[in-house]
C-alpha positions as CSV (number, residue, x, y, z in Angstrom):
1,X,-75.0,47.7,37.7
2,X,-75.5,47.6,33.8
3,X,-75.2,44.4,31.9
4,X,-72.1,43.9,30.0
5,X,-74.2,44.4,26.8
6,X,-76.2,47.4,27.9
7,X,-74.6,51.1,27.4
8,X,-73.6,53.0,30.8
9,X,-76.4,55.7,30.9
10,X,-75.0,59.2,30.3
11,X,-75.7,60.3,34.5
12,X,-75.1,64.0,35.0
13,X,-71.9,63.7,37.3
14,X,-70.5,66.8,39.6
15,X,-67.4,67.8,37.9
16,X,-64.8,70.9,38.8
17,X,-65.2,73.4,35.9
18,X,-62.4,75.4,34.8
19,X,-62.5,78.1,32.8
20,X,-64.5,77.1,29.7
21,X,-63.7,73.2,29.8
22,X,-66.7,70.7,29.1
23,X,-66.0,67.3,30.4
24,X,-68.1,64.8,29.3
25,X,-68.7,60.7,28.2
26,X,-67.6,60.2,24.8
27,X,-70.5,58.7,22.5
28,X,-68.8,56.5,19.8
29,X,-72.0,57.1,17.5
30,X,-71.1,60.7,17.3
31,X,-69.1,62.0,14.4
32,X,-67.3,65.0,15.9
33,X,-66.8,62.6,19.4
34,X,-65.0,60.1,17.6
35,X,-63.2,62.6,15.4
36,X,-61.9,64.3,18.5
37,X,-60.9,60.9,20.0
38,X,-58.7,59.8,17.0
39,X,-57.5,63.5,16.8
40,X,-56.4,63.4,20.6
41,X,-54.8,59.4,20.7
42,X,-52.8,61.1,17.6
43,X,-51.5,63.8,19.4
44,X,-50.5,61.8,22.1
45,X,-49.1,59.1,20.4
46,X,-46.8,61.7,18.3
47,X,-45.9,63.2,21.9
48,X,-42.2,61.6,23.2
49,X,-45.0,59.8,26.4
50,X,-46.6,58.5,23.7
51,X,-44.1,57.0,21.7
52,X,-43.0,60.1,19.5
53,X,-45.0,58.0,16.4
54,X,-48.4,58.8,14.8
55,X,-51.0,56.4,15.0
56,X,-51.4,54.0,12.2
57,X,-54.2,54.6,9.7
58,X,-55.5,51.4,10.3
59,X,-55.6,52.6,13.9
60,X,-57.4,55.7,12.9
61,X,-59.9,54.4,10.6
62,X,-60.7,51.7,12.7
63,X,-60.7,52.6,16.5
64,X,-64.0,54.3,17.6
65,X,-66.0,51.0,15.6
66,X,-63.4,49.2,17.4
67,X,-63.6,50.7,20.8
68,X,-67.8,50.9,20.1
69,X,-68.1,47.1,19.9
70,X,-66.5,46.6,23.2
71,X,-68.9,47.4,26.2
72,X,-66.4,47.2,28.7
73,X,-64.3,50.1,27.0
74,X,-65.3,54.1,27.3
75,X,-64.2,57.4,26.8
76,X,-64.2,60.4,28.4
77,X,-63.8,63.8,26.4
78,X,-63.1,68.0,27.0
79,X,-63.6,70.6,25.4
80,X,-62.7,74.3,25.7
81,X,-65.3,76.2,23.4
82,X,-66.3,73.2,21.8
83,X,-62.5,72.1,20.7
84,X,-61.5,69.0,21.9
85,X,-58.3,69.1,24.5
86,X,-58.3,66.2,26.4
87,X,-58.8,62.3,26.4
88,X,-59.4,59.8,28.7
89,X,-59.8,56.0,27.4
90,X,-60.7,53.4,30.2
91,X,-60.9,49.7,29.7
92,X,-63.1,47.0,31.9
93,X,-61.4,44.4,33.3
94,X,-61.9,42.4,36.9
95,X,-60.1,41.9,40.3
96,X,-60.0,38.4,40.8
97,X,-60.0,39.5,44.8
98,X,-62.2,41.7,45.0
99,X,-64.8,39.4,42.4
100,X,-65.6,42.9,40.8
101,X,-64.6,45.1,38.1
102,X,-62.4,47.2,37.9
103,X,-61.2,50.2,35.3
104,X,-57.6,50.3,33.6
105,X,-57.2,54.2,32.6
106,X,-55.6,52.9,29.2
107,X,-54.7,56.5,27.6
108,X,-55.0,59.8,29.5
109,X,-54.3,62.9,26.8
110,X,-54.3,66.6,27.5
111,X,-53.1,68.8,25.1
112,X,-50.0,71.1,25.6
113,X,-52.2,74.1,25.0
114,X,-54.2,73.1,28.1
115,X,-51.9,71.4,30.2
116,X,-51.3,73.1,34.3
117,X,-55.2,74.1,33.7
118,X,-56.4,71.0,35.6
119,X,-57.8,69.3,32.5
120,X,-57.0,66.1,33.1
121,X,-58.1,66.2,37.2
122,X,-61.1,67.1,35.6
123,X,-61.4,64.3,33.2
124,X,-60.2,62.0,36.2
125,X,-63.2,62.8,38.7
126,X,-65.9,61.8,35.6
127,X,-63.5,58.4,35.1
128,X,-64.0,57.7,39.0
129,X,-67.7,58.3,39.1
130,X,-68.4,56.3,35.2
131,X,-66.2,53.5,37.2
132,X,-68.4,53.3,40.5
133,X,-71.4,53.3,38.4
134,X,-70.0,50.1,36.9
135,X,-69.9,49.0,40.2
136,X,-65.7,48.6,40.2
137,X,-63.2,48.4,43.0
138,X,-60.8,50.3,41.9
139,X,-59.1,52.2,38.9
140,X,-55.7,51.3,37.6
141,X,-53.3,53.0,35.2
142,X,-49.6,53.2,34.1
143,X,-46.9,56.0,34.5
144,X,-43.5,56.7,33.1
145,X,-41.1,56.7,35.4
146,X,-39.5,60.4,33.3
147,X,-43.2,62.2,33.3
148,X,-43.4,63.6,36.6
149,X,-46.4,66.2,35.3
150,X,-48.5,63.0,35.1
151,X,-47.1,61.4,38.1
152,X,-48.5,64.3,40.5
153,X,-51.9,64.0,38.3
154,X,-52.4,60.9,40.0
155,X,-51.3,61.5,43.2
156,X,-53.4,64.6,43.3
157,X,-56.3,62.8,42.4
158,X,-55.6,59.5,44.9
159,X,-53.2,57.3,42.9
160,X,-50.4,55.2,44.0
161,X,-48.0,52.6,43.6
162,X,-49.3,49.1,44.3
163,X,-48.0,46.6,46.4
164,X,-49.4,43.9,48.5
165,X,-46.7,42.9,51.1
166,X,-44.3,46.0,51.4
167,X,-41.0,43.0,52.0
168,X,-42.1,42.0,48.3
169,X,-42.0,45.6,46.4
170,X,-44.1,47.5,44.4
171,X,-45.8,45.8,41.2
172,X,-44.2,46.0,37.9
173,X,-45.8,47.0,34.6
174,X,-44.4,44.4,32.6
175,X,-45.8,43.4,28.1
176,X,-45.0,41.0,25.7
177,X,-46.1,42.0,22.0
178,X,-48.3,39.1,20.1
């Protein structure tokens, strides 16, 4: 397992192709990765799952140095024909159980052009095998309730609720803005 200060080496990974789509690790030192991350988060964030309101600019000048100078974060990009479609940013974090790390999905983005194509499936399986590389137990990530597109996106690909004693419930996202 890499040190928290060394980069995750770019590992060919087995990934179902469709059509044209390129999946692959976003490099925060590359112009046109970084471009099509901001691009994408955009997108998203303008899209009524994301909020329905464009990034900041602060956010958009500022978020691939930001997300560079965090080893525990990472990105994972496609393409069709070299035109970014889809985004997947995953943060580090760690099970106190397990006493290993594990991988929040923070932002999964496929653009309405590409969505139904498998895109984000795709982007999923390179997310799974970048986690086990970091040696984590297991990936995490939150759904909206209303966007049941996404919701069978993660149950196709092995997602589901969490709970620990089934007389207790399932977990709760909860947040409190600082």
């Amino acid at each position: 397992m890499p040190s928290a200060t060394s980069p995750i080496p770019s590992v060919p990974v087995p990934v179902p192709r469709t059509a044209s789509i390129q999946v692959r690790s976003a490099d925060y030192r590359n112009a046109a990765h970084g471009d099509a991350l901001v691009r994408l988060l955009d997108a998203y964030a303008r899209d009524p799952a994301g909020g329905g309101v464009p990034l900041t600019d602060f956010a958009c000048q500022h978020l691939v140095a930001e997300l560079a100078a965090r080893p525990q974060a990472f990105s994972v990009l496609a393409f069709d024909a070299d035109q970014p479609v889809g985004l997947v940013n995953c943060l580090e974090g760690f099970s106190t159980f397990a006493c290993r790390p594990l991988v929040n999905i923070h932002d999964v983005v496929v653009l309405g052009s590409h969505r139904g194509l498998r895109v984000g499936e795709q982007m999923l399986t390179l997310v799974e095998a970048l986690a086990r590389q970091r040696g984590a137990c297991k990936l995490t990530l939150e759904v909206l309730a209303g966007n049941a597109a996404a919701q069978r996106l993660y149950a196709r690909t092995g997602f589901a609720g969490y709970q620990l004693d089934p007389a207790l419930g399932a977990a709760q996202f909860l947040q409190k803005w600082l």
